[in-house]
MIKE-955062 format. One line per 2 residues: their letters; for each residue x, y, z of C-alpha. Coordinates in pm, 1 decimal. Example, Ala and Ser with C-alpha at 12.3 -4.5 7.8 and 13.67 -1.06 7.14 Angstrom:
as) 1230.0,-450.0,780.0 | 1367.0,-106.0,714.0
end
This chain:
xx) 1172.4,-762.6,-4596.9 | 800.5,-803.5,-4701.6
xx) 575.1,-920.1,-4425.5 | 372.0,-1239.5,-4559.9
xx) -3.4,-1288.8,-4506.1 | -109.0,-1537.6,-4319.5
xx) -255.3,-1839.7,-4418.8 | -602.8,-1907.5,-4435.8
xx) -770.6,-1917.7,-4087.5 | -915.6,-2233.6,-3969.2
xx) -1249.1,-2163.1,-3737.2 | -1144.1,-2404.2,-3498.5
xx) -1399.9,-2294.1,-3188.5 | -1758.0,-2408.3,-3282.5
xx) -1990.9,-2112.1,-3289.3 | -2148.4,-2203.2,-2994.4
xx) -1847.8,-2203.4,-2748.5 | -1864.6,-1936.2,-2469.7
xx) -1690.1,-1716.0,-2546.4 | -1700.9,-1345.6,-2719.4
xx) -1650.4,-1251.1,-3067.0 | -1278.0,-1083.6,-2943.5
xx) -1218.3,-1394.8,-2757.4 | -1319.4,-1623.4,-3059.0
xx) -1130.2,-1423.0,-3304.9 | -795.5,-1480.1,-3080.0
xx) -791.3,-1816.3,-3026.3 | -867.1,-1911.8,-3396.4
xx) -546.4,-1698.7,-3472.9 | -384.6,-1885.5,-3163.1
xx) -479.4,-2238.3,-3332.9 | -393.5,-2091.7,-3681.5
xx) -38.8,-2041.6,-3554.1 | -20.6,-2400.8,-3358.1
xx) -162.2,-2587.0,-3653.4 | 50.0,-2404.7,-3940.9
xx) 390.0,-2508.4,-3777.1 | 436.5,-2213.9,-3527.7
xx) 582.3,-2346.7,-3219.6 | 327.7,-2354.3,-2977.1
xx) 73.1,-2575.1,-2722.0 | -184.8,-2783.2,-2892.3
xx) -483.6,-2737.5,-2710.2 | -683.6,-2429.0,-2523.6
xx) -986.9,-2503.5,-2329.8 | -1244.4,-2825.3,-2279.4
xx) -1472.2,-2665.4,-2487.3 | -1232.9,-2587.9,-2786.6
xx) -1168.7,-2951.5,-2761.4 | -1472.0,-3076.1,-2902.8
xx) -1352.6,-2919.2,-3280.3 | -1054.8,-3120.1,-3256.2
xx) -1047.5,-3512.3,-3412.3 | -1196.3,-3697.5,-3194.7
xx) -986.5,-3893.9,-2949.7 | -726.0,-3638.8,-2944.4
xx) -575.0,-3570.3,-2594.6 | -582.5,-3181.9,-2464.6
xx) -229.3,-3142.2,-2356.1 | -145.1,-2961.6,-2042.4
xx) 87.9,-2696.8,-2199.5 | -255.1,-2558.7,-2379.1
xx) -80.6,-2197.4,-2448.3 | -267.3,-2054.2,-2096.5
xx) -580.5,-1845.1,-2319.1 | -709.7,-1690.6,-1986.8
xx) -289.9,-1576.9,-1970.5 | -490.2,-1187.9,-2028.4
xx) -461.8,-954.5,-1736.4 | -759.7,-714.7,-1931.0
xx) -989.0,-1040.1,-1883.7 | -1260.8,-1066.2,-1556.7
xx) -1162.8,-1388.6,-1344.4 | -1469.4,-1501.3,-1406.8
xx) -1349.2,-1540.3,-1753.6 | -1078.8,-1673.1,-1711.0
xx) -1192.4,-2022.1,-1498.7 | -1433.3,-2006.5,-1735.0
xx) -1131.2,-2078.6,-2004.1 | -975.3,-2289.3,-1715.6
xx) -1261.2,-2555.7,-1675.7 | -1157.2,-2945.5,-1680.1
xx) -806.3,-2830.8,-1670.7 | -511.3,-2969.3,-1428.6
xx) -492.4,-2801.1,-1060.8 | -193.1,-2638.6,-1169.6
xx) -391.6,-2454.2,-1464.6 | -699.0,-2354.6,-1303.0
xx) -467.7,-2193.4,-1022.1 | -285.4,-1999.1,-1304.4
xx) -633.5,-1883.4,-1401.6 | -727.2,-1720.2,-1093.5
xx) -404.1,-1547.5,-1087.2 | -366.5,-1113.2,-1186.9
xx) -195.3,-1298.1,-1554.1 | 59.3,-1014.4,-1475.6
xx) 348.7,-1190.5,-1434.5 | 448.5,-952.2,-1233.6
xx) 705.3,-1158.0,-1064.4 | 611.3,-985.5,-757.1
xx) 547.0,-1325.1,-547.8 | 837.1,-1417.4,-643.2
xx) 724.9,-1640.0,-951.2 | 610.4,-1590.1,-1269.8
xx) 138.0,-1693.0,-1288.1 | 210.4,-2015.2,-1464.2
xx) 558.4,-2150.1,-1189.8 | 371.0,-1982.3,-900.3
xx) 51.8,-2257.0,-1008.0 | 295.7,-2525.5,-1037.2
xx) 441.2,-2464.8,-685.3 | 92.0,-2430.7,-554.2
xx) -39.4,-2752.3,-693.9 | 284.6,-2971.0,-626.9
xx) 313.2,-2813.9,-259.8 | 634.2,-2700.1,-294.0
xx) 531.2,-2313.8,-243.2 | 246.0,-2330.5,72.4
xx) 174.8,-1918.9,50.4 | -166.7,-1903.3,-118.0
xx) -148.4,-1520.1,-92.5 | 127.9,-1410.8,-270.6
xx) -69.9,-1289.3,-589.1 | -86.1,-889.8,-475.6
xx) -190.1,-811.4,-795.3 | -486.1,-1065.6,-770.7
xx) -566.5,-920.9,-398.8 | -895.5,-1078.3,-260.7
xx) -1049.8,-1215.4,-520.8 | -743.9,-1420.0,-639.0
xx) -689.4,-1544.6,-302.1 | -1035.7,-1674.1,-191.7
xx) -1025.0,-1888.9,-530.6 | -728.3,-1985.5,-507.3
xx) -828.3,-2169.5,-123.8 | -1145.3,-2334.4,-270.7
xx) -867.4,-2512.8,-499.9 | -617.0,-2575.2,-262.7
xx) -923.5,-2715.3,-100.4 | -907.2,-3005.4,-377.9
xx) -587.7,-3148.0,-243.1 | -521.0,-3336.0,37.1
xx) -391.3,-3073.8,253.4 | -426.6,-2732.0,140.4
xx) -144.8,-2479.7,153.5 | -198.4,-2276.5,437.5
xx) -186.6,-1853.6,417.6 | -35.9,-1711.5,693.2
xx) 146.7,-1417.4,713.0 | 527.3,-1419.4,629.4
xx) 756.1,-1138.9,698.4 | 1075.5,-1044.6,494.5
xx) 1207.7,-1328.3,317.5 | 1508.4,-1464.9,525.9
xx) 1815.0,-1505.8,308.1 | 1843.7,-1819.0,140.2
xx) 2179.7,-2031.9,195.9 | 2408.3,-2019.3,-109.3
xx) 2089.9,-1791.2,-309.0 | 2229.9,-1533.4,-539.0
xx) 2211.1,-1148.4,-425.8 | 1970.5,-950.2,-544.8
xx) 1714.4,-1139.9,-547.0 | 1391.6,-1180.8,-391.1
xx) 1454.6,-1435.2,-156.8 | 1839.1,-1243.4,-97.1
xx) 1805.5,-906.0,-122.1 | 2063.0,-680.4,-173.4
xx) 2112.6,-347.0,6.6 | 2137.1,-13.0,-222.9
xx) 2091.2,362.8,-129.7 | 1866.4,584.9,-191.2
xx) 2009.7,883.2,-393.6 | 1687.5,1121.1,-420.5
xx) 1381.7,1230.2,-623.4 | 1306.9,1477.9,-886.4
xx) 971.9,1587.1,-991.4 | 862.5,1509.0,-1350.8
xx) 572.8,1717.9,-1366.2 | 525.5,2080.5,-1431.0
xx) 307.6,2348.1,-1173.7 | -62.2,2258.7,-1214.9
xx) -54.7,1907.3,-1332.9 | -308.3,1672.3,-1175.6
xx) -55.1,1403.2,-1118.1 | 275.7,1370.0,-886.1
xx) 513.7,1169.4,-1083.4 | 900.6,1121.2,-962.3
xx) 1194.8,999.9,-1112.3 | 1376.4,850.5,-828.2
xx) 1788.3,736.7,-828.3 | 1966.4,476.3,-635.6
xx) 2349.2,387.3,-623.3 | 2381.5,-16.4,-657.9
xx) 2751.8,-24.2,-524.7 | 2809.8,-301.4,-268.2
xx) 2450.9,-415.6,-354.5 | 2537.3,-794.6,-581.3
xx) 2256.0,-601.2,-769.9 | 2311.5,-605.9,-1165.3
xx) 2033.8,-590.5,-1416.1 | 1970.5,-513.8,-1790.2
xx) 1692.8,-270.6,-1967.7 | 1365.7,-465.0,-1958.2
xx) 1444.0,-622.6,-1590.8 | 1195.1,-483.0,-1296.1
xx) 1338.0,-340.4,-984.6 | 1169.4,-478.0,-643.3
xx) 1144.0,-289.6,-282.7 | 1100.9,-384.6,44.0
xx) 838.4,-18.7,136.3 | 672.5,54.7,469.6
xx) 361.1,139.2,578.0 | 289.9,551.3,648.7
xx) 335.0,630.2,988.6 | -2.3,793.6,1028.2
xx) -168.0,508.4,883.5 | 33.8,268.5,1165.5
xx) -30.5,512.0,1459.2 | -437.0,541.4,1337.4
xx) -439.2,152.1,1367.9 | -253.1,140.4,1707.1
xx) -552.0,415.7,1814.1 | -830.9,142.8,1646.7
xx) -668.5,-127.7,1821.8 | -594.5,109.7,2136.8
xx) -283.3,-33.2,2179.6 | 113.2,190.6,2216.3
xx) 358.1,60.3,1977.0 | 589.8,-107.0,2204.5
xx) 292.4,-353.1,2264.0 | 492.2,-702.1,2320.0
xx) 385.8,-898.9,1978.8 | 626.4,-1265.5,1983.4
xx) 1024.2,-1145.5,1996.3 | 910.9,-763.8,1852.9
xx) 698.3,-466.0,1905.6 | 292.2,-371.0,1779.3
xx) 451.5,-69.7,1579.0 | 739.8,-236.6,1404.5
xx) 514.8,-544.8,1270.0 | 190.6,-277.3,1146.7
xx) 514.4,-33.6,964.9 | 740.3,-317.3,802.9
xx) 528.2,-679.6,815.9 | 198.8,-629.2,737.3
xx) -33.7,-522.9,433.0 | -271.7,-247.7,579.1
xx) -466.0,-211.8,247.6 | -755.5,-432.7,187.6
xx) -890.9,-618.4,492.3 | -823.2,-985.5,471.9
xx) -1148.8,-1265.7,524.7 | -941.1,-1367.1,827.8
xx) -1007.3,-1054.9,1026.5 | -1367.5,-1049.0,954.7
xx) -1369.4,-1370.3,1075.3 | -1243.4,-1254.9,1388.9
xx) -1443.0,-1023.0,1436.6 | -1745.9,-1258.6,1379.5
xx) -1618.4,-1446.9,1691.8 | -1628.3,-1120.3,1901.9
xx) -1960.5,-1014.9,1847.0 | -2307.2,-1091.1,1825.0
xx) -2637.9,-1003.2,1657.4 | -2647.1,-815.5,1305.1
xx) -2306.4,-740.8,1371.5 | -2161.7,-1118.5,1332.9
xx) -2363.8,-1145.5,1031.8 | -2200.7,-875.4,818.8
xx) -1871.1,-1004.4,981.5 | -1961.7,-1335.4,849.2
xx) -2102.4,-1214.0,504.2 | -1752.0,-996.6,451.8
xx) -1550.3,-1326.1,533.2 | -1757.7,-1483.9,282.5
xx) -1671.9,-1265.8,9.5 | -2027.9,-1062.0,24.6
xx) -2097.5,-694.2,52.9 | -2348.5,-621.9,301.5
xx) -2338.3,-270.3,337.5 | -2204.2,-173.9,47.5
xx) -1895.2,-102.2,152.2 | -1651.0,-387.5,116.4
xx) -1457.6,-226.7,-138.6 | -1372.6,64.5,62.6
xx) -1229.1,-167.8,423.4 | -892.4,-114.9,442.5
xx) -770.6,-279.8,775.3 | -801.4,65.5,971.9
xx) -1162.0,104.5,796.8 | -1264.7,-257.6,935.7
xx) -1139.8,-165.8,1252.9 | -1356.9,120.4,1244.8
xx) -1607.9,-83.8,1110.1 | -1623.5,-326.9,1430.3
xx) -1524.7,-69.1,1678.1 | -1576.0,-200.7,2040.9
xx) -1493.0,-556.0,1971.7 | -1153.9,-487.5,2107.6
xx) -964.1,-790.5,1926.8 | -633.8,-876.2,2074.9
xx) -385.2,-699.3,1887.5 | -156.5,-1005.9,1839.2
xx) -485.4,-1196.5,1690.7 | -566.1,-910.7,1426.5
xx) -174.3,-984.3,1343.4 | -183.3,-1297.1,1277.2
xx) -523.7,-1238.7,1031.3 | -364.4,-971.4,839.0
xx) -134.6,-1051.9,471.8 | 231.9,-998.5,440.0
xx) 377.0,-636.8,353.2 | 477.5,-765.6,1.1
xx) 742.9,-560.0,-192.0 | 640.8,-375.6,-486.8
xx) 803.8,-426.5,-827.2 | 861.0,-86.7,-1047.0
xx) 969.8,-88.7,-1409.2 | 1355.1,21.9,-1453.7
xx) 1379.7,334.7,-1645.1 | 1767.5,340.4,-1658.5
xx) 2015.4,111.1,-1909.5 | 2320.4,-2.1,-1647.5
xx) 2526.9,74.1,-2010.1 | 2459.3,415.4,-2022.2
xx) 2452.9,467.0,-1621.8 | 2653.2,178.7,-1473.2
xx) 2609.7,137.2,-1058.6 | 2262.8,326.9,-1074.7
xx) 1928.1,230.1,-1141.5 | 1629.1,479.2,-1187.0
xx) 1246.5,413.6,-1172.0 | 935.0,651.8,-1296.9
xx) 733.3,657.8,-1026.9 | 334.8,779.1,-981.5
xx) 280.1,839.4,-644.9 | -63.6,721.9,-579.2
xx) -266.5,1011.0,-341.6 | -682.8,937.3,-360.7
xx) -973.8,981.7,-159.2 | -1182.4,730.5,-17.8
xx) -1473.1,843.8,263.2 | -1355.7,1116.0,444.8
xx) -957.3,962.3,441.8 | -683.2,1014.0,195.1
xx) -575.5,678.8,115.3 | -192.5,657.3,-24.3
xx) -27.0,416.6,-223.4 | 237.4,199.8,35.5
xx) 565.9,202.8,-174.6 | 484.1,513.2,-411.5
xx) 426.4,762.9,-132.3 | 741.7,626.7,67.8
xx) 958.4,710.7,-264.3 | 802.2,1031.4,-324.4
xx) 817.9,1130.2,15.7 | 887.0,969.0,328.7
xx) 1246.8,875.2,252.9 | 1585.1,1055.0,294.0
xx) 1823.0,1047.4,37.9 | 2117.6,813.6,183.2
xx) 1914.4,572.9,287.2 | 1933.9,190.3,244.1
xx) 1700.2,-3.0,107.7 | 1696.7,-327.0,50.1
xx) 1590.5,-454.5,-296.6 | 1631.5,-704.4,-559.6
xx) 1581.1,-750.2,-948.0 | 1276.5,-932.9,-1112.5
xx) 1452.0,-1061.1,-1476.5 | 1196.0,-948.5,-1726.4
xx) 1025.3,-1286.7,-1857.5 | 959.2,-1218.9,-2267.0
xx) 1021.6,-813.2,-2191.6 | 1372.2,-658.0,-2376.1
xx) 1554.7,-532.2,-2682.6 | 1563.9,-764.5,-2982.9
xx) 1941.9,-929.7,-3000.8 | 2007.0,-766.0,-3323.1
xx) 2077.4,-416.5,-3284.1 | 1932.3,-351.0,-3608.0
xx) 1608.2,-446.6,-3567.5 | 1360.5,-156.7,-3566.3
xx) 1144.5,-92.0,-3208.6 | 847.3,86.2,-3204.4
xx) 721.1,162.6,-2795.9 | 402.4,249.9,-2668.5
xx) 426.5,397.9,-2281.9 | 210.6,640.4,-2210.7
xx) 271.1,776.5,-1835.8 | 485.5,591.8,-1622.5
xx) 497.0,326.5,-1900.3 | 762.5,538.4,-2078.3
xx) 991.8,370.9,-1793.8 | 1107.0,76.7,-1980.3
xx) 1147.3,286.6,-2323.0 | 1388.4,536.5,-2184.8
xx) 1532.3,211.6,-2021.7 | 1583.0,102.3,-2398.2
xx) 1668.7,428.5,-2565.0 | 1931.4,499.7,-2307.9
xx) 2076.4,136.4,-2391.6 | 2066.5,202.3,-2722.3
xx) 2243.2,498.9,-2779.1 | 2494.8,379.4,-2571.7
xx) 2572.1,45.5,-2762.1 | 2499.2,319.8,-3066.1
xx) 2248.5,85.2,-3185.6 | 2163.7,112.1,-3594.4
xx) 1848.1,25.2,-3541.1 | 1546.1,282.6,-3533.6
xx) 1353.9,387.0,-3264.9 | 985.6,507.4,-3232.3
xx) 796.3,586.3,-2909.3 | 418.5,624.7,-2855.1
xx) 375.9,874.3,-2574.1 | 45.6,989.2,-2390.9
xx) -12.7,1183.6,-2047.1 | -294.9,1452.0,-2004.6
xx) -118.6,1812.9,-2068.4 | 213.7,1885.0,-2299.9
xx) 278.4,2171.4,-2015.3 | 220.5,1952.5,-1756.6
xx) 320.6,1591.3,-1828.0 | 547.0,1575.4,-2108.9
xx) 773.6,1323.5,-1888.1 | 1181.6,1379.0,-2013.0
xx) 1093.4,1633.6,-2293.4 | 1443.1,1737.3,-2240.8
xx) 1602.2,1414.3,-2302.8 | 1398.0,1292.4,-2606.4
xx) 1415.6,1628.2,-2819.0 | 1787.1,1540.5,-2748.2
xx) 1774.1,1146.8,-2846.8 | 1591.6,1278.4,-3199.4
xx) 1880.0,1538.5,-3233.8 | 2149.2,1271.8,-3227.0
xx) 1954.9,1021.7,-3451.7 | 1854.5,784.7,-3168.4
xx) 1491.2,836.5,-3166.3 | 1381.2,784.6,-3528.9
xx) 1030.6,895.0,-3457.8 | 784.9,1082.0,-3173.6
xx) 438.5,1063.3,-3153.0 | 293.4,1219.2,-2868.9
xx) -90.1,1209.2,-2747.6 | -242.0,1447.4,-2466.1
xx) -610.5,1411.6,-2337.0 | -688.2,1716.3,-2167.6
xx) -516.1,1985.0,-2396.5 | -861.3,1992.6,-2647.8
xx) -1191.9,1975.2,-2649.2 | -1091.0,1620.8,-2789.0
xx) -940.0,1328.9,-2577.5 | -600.6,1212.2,-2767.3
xx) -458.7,873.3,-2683.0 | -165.0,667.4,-2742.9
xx) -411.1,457.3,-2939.1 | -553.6,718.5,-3129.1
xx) -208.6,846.4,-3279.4 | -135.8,473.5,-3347.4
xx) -421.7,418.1,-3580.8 | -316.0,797.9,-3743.2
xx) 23.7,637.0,-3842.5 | -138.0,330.6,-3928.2
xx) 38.8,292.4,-4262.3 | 398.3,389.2,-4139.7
xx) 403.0,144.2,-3860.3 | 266.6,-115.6,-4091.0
xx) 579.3,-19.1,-4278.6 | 763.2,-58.5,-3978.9
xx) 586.1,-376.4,-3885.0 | 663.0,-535.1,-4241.3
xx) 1063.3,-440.5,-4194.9 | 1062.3,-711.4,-3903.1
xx) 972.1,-447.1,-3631.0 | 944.1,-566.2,-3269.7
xx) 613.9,-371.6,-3098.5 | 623.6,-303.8,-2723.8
xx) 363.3,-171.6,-2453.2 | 378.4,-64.0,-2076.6
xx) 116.9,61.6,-1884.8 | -228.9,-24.2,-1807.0
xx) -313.0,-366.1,-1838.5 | -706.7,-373.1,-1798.3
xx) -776.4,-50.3,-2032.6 | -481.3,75.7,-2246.0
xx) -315.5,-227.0,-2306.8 | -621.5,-370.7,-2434.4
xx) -694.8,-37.8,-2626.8 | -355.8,-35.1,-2816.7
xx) -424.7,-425.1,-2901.7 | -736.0,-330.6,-3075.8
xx) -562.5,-28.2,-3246.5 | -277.0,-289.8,-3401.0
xx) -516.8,-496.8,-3531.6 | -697.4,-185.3,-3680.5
xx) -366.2,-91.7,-3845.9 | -332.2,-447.3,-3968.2
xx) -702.5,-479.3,-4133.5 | -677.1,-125.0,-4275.6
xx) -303.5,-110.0,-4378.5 | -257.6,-467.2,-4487.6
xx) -564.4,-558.5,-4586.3 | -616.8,-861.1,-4377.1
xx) -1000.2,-955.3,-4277.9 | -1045.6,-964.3,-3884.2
xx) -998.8,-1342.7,-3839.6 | -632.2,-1284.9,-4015.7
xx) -560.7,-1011.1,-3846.4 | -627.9,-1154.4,-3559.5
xx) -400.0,-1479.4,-3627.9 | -112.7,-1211.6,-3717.6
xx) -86.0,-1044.3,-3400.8 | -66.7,-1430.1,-3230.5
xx) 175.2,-1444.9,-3506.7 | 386.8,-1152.4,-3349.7
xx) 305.4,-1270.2,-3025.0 | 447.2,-1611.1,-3028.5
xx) 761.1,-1490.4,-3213.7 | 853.4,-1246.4,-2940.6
xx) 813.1,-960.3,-3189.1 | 463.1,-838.6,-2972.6
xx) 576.1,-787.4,-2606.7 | 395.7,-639.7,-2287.8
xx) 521.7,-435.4,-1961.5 | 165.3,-460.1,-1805.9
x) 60.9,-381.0,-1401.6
end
């Protein structure tokens, strides 16, 4: 099959919208697609408006343009202006679709705005920044949704297992270290055993946990708050609520708000600045909830009030990097566990360090399955794949070899892979040399950026193969990326459209309008955290 050019591009944003040239160039390929008969939205952003006829109503269903989790939130209610409730609270959301509040951005906004979902601070993703917008437009409605802290979902009557709100139980079979001696990074794969769990799930689908807090980070806190762990908090303990309930990571406005009732002078001011969003030492970034405690030490806040300021422990969603075809009743996940220092502490990532670490094998868990949303193989087993996953991102693509060389798939198969040494980082070296020695994995490209005096990237090797995966591309190819949402994902983008310009001889504008193209056909899709 011969991929078609696309029509001409109509400049449908006036020249003098706000926005950049990147951002100008994809929504004219976004309206290209609406207005040549791709199914689509039919509208983007107040300001777009004015090049349409006049008189012509903006629908609601405008195709979300701020939907970009590389894009500031600044930009983003910038996109969102004049829109519904419901949009503009999509807008200040991470655009992950993470599903890790339990929602997808765009059905999370809905439930916000209609007042069926009251949690303003599910969006872990968004953290702070998310939140505190998200309460100036609850603020808009009659009554806003309030944020207090929620434990562990409750099961829901007659709810499915495995799912967020009815989690299922599995166990924890162990860990196995993916990198070699001397590599910078601590990567694990990690196994579980599904039996008995109601847990079932296909390549593409995210697996959720339910982590706890490190237990020196919960005892340091009890010392801050200079309270034991069997302090009497409602019907449980201090200890159990700081290890399984609570988020000890960022510091929430609600305890500096606390603390601005406790003290006086200079002190309530910077409490009162931090609640308001500012930075008045410089610092904010760094106040973790034991930090802040530090912070305002000798305020001596009852422990039950700091409780009842702090968010929700929320569970963390992983990529699955196992097909249930080729292993049925396990699951497996690629795992970075996240070590870096911050002042004079070591701060440590809440569910990665508990993989790679702090729990036994046999243990259970209890966990559910986010359904990918736009994220899996194409139905026809012949269709060509080409995957980009450098690090941890290769979790979904050995998700989708593994299912595809069980179903013995026809269709070829070509992975992107990055990391920073070959020695070092080449994650499942074993297993691919053996996927390309049975036929399965038509093609590897690999990309290291600290084996030369020159930085390689997944990217970079994309751009080299330029006219092979515009080959690939033209035979009907579906393109997929995991990984890094605000740099990489943003990085391959630009190589495609590279590849596209160079390879296929399309002007920027065009090339632009053919990766919405790919986009809005499903044939472009993105793993991105």
């Amino acid at each position: 099959m011969t991929l078609q050019s696309p029509p001409p591009l109509v400049p449908y944003l006036p020249e003098n919208a706000p926005f950049s040239p990147e951002q100008r160039a994809w929504l004219n390929g976004f309206f290209a697609g609406i207005f040549s008969g791709t199914p689509g939205a039919t509208a983007l952003s107040p300001e777009a408006s004015a090049a349409l006829m006049p008189g012509e109503a903006i629908a609601e269903d405008d195709g979300a343009p701020w939907h970009d989790a590389a894009m500031p939130i600044t930009e983003r209610m910038k996109l969102a202006e004049g829109r519904p409730l419901a949009r503009r609270m999509m807008a200040a959301m991470a655009q992950q679709d993470c599903g890790q509040c339990g929602y997808v951005c765009e059905s999370y906004s809905k439930a916000l705005a209609d007042g069926t979902e009251k949690a303003l601070n599910l969006c872990a993703p968004g953290g702070k920044e998310t939140l505190r917008t998200l309460k100036a437009l609850a603020a808009e409605q009659d009554s806003a949704p309030a944020a207090a802290p929620a434990a562990t979902p409750a099961p829901t009557v007659g709810a499915p297992r495995g799912t967020r709100d009815n989690p299922g139980e599995v166990t924890f079979l162990g860990r196995a270290r993916l990198n070699g001696p001397g590599s910078e990074k601590e990567t694990w794969h990690i196994d579980f055993d599904l039996e008995g769990s109601g847990i079932d799930y296909k390549a593409g689908d995210s697996f959720g946990l339910f982590p706890q807090n490190d237990p020196g980070l919960v005892e340091a806190v009890l010392r801050a708050l200079d309270a034991p762990a069997d302090y009497p908090v409602g019907d449980t303990v201090l200890g159990e609520i700081l290890a399984r309930d609570v988020c000890l990571k960022s510091a929430p406005d609600s305890l500096f708000t606390l603390f601005s009732y406790l003290t006086g002078g200079s002190r309530k001011a910077k409490a009162r600045a931090l609640s308001a969003g500012e930075d008045p030492d410089g610092d904010a970034a760094t106040l973790d909830v034991l930090a802040a405690l530090e912070k305002f030490a000798g305020t001596r806040p009852d422990p039950e009030a700091v409780v009842e300021c702090l968010e929700p422990l929320q569970p963390r969603l992983y990529s699955i990097s196992s097909s249930p075809l080729a292993t049925p009743g396990r699951l497996s996940l690629t795992v970075d566990a996240v070590r870096y220092e911050m002042g004079a502490r070591t701060r440590l990532g809440v569910c990665s360090t508990f993989l790679g670490g702090r729990v036994p094998a046999g243990t259970r868990l209890k966990a559910y399955i986010q359904k990918a949303h736009g994220f899996g193989l194409p139905e026809n087993p012949a269709t060509p794949v080409i995957m980009v996953g450098p690090g941890t991102g290769i979790a979904p693509f050995r998700a989708f070899l593994h299912e595809r060389m069980a179903a013995k798939a026809p269709g070829r198969n070509w992975l992107f892979f990055g990391h920073q040494r070959r020695d070092t980082d080449f994650f499942y070296a074993d297993e691919l040399s053996g996927m390309q020695a049975a036929g399965c994995l038509t093609r590897l490209d690999t990309a290291w950026s600290r084996d030369g005096e020159r930085k390689v990237y997944v990217q970079d090797r994309i751009r080299e193969a330029g006219a092979d995966l515009w080959a690939w591309l033209s035979d009907g190819a579906h393109f997929y990326i995991c990984g890094d949402a605000k740099r990489m994902a943003k990085d391959v983008e630009a190589a495609v459209l590279d590849v596209a310009a160079t390879h296929g001889g399309l002007s920027a504008e065009k090339a632009a309008a053919f990766l919405a193209d790919l986009k809005t056909a499903g044939r472009y899709q993105a793993d991105v955290y």
